[in-house]
N, C-alpha and C positions, 0 to 999 in steps of 0.2 A: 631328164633328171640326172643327179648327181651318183656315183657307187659311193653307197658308205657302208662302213664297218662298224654297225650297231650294238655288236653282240662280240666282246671281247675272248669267246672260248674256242678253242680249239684242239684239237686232238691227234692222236700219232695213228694211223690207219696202216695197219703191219702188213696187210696183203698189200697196198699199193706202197709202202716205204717212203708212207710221205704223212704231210701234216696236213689235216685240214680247217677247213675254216667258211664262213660265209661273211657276203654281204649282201646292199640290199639296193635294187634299182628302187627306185621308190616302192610298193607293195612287195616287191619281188624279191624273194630269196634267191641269191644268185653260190654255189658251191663251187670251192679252191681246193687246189691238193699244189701243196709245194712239195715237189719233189726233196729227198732226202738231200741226192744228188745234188741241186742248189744252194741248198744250206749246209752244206759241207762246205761251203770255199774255203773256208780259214782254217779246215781241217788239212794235214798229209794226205794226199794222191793214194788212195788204194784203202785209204781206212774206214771202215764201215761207223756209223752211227748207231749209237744206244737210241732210243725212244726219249730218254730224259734230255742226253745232248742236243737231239732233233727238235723237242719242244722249246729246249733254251738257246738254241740258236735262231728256233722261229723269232721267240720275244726280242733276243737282241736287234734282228735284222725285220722289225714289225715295219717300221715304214716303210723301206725301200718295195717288203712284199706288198704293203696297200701301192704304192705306186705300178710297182710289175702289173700289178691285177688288173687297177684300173685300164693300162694298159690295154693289155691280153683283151680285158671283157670287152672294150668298146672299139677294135678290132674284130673280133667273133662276134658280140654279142650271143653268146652260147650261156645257160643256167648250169653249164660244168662245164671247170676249166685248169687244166694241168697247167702248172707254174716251173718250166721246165729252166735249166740252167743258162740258156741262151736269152731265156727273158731278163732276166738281172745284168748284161750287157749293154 
């Protein structure tokens, strides 16, 4: 089957400093955490992200993270999976 991205919501997870999100192998909930660290590119070198910046840099940069995912997941096939900065490479 295909990963898709069924469920448009997502959220800021403060202990891991990162955004997460699901999709779905077919039946299968599959769980993302984009790191913060990723979604900073287009921020300055050493500047931390708010929660609000880190959700609206998720939205801006939405597809390239479905592609990183797809990625990542069908490489690991793991049901959790860190979306780390070297995957948007």
């Amino acid at each position: 089957m295909t990963l898709a991205f069924l469920n448009p919501s997502r959220t800021f997870d403060e202990a891991r400093n990162a955004v997460s999100f699901f999709g779905h192998d077919g039946m299968f909930e599959i769980r993302f955490w984009v790191e913060a660290a990723a979604l900073a590119s287009r921020q300055p070198r050493g500047t931390e992200m708010s929660e609000a910046e880190c959700l609206s840099a998720f939205d801006a940069m939405l597809s390239s993270i479905h592609d990183a995912a797809r990625a990542v997941y069908f490489r690991r096939r793991s049901n959790l999976n860190t979306l780390r900065v070297t995957d948007f490479r």
